[in-house]
C-alpha positions in Angstrom: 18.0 122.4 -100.2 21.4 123.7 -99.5 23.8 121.6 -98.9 26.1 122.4 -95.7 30.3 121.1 -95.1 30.9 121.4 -91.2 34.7 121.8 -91.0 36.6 121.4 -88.1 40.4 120.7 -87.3 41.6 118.7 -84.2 44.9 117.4 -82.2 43.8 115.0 -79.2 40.9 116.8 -77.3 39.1 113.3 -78.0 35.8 114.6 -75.5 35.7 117.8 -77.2 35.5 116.5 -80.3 32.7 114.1 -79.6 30.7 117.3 -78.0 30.7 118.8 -81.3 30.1 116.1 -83.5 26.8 115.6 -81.2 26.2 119.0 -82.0 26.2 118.8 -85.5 23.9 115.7 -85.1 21.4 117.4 -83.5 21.2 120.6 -85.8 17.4 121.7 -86.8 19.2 121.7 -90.7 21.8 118.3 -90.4 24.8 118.9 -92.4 25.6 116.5 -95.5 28.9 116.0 -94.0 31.5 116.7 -91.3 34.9 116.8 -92.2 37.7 116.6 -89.4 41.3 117.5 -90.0 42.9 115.5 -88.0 46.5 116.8 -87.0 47.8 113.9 -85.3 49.1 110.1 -86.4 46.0 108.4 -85.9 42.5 108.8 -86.4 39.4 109.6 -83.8 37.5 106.3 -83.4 34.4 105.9 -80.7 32.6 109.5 -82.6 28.9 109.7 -82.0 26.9 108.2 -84.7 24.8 110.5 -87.2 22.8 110.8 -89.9 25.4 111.8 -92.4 29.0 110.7 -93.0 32.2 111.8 -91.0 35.3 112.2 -93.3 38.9 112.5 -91.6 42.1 113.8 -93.4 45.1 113.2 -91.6 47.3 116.3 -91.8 50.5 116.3 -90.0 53.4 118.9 -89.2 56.2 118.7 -86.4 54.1 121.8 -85.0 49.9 122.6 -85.2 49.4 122.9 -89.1 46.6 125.2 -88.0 46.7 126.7 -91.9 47.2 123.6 -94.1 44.4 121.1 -91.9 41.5 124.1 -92.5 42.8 124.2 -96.2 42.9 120.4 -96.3 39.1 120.3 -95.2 37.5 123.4 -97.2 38.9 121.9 -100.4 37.5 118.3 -99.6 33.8 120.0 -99.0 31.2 119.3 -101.6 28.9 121.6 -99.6 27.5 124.7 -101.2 27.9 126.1 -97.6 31.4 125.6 -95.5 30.7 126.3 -91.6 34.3 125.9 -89.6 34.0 125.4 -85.7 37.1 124.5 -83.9 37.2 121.7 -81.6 36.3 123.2 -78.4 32.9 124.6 -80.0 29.8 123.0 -79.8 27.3 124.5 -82.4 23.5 125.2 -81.2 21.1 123.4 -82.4 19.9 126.3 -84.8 23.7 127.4 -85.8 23.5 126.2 -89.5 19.8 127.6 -89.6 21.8 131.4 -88.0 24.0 131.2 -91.2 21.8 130.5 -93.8 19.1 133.3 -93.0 22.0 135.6 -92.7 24.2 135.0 -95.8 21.1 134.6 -97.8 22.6 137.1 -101.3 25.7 138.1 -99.4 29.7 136.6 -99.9 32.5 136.8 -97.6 33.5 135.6 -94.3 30.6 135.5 -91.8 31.7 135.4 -87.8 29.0 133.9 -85.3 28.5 133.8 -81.9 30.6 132.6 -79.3 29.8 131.8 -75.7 32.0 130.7 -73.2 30.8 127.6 -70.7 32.2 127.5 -66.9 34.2 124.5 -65.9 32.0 121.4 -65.5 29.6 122.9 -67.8 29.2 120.2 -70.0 29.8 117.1 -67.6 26.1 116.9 -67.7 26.3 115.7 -71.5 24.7 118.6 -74.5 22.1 120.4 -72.7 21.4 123.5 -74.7 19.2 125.3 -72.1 21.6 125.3 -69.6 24.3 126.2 -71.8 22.3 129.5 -72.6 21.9 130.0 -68.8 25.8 129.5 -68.1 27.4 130.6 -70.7 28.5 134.3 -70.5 30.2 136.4 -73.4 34.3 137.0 -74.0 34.6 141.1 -72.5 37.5 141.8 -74.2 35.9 140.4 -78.2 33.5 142.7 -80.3 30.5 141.0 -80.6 27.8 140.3 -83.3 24.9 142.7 -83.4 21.7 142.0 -81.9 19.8 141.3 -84.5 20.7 140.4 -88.7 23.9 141.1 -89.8 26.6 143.7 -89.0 29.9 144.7 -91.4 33.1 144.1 -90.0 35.3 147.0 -90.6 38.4 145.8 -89.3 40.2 142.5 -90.3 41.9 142.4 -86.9 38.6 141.0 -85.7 38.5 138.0 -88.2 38.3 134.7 -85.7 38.6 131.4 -86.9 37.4 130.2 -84.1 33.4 130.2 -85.7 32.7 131.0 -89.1 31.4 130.3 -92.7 31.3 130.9 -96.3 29.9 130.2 -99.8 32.1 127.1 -101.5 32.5 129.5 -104.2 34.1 132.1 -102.3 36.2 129.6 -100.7 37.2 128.3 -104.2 37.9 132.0 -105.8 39.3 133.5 -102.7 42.6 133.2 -100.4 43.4 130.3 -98.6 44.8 129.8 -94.9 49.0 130.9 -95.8 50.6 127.7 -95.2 54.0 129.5 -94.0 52.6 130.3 -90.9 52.8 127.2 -88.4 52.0 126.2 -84.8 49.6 128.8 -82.8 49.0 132.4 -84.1 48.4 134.8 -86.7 47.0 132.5 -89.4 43.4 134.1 -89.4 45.0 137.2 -89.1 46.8 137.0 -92.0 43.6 135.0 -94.0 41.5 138.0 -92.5 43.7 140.5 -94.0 44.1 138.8 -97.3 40.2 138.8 -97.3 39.9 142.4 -97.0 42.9 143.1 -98.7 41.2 141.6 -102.0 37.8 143.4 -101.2 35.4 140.8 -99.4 33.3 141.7 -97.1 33.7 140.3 -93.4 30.5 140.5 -91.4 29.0 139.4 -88.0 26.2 137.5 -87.4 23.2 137.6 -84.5 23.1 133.6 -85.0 25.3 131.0 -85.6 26.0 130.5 -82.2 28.3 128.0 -80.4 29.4 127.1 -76.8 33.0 127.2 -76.1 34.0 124.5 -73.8 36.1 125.0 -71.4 39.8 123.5 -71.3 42.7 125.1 -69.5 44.8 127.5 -71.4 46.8 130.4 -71.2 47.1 134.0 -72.4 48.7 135.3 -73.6 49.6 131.9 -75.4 53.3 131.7 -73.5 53.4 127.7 -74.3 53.2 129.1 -77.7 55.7 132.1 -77.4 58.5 130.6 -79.6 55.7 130.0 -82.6 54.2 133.1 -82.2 57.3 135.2 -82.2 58.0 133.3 -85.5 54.2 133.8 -87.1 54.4 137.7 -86.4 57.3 138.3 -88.3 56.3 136.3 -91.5 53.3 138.7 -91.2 55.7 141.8 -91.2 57.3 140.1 -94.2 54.4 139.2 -96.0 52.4 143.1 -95.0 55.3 145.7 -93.9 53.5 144.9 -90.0 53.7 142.7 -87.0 50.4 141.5 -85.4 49.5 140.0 -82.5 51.2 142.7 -80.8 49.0 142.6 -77.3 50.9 139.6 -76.8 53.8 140.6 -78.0 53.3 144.0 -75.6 52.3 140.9 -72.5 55.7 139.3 -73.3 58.0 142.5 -73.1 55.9 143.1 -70.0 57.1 139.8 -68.7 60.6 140.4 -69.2 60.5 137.7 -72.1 61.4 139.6 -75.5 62.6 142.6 -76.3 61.5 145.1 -79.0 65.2 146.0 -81.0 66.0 147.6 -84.3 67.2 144.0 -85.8 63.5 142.2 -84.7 62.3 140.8 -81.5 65.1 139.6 -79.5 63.8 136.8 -76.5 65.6 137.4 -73.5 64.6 134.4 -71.5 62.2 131.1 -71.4 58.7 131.8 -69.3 58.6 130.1 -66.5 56.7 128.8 -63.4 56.0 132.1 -62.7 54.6 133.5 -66.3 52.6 129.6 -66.3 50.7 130.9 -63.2 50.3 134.2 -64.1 49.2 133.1 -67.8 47.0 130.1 -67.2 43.1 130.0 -66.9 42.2 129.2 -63.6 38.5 126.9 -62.7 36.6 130.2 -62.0 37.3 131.4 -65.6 35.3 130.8 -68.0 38.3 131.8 -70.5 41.3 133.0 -70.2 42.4 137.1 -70.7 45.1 139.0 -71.9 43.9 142.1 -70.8 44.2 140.8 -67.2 47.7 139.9 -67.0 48.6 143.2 -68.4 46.4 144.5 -65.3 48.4 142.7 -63.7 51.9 143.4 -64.6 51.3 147.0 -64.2 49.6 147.1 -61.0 53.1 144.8 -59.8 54.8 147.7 -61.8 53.1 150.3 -59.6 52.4 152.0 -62.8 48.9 154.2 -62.5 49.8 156.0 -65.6 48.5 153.0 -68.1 45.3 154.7 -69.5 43.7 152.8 -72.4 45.5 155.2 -74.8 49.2 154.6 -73.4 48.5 150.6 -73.4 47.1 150.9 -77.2 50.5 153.1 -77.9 52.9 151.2 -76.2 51.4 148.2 -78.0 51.3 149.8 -81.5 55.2 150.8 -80.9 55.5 146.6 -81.0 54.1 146.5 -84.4 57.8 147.8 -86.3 61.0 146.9 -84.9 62.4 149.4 -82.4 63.6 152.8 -84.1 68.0 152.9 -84.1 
């Protein structure tokens, strides 16, 4: 039998975290452990009970040590298989079962499925056929294929969010760069660093979870100051920015501004940015690609074809020319 780590990483979302560790309970193949890193003071208490043990390593940061907690719990596994979900993921009952069938003689870094529940969607406790029935699909994220198992050519698409690996491949391959801190780029830069070193990254029909709603905005301005920061260590670290359809959002916004020395921010976001930014009830999740709509339909500007947006946005990945 092979033996399965589920990973996940959390800081408060207390409900959340109890959906998905009653997911992981009632999985057709039961993992022989969960481990939670927990970024906060204390520990979870009140966690469903199951049929194997819960582990929790407290790791703590003045901001979201996104990279160090999912480095803390991949090197505690003992599993021959590491599945991460984060905390607003509830895995399927046959997600483990998805990943094993599909990385059966393969390595690298497998992506599964990810669909998005409407507000209220779980208030009715883990109910699996209704989640298939409500759940719909993120428009603007490449999806898995429909059946087996698809390569991913671009590391751009990597996504923390759901995904799994061979221990060994964990143990012989790049970890999560620890210099990066608070919200963005991370599984960017792990991505790269994946397919810099020639892994495969592939997509999975399987391994499905349901993303439970929460309010939250993007582009991530409650996280502009971190994600400013995180793109430039990228740059550092591969001659590039990245995220820069956020980055392209915030100039946008009248936030930051693109100069030959870096990013310069202009201003704080406020109320209105918030509004503009935030997922509202009827949203299953919350897109980028809208609020740049947005902004340019306030800009009157009919001229933003798919190409200009992708140049304009590409023009954010170097600092501006003298």
């Amino acid at each position: 039998m092979i033996h399965v780590s589920a990973l996940t990483i959390a800081a408060g979302r207390e409900a959340h975290l109890r959906n998905v560790v009653a997911g992981f309970q009632a999985q057709h193949h039961k993992p022989s452990e969960l481990i939670i890193g927990v970024m906060q003071d204390a520990d979870y208490t009140d966690l469903p009970r199951t049929d194997f043990p819960i582990r929790q390593i407290r790791v703590s940061a003045p901001e979201l040590p996104l990279s160090a907690a999912r480095n803390a719990v991949a090197d505690a596994a003992t599993g021959d298989m590491l599945a991460f979900v984060d905390v607003d993921c509830i895995p399927a009952p046959d997600f483990i079962n998805g990943y094993l069938d599909r990385m059966a003689d393969r390595r690298g870094l497998f992506m599964g499925e990810v669909m998005y529940l409407p507000q209220g969607g779980t208030d009715g406790g883990l109910d699996f056929d209704r989640f298939a029935d409500i759940a719909v699909k993120h428009s603007d994220r490449q999806g898995p294929p429909a059946s087996g198992v698809a390569a991913c050519a671009d590391y751009r698409c990597f996504w923390s969010l759901n995904f799994a690996m061979w221990r060994q491949d964990w143990l012989d391959g790049p970890r999560f760069d620890e210099s990066f801190s608070g919200y963005g780029g991370e599984d960017t830069d792990f991505g790269r660093a994946w397919s810099d070193g020639g892994a495969p990254i592939w997509w999975i029909a399987g391994g499905r979870v349901y993303h439970q709603y929460h309010p939250h905005c993007m582009p991530p301005v409650h996280h502009l100051h971190s994600v400013l920061r995180n793109t430039e260590i990228f740059a550092r670290k591969w001659g590039h920015r990245t995220m820069e359809h956020w980055l392209y959002a915030f100039q946008l916004m009248g936030l930051i501004r693109n100069a030959p020395e870096g990013l310069q921010l202009l201003r704080e976001p406020g109320p209105t940015e918030f509004a503009l930014c935030e997922q509202q009830g009827h949203m299953p999740y919350a897109n980028s690609r809208r609020v740049i709509d947005h902004l340019h339909r306030l800009a009157e500007d009919d001229r933003m074809t798919t190409e200009r947006v992708a140049r304009e946005q590409s023009a954010l990945l170097m600092p501006a020319a003298e």
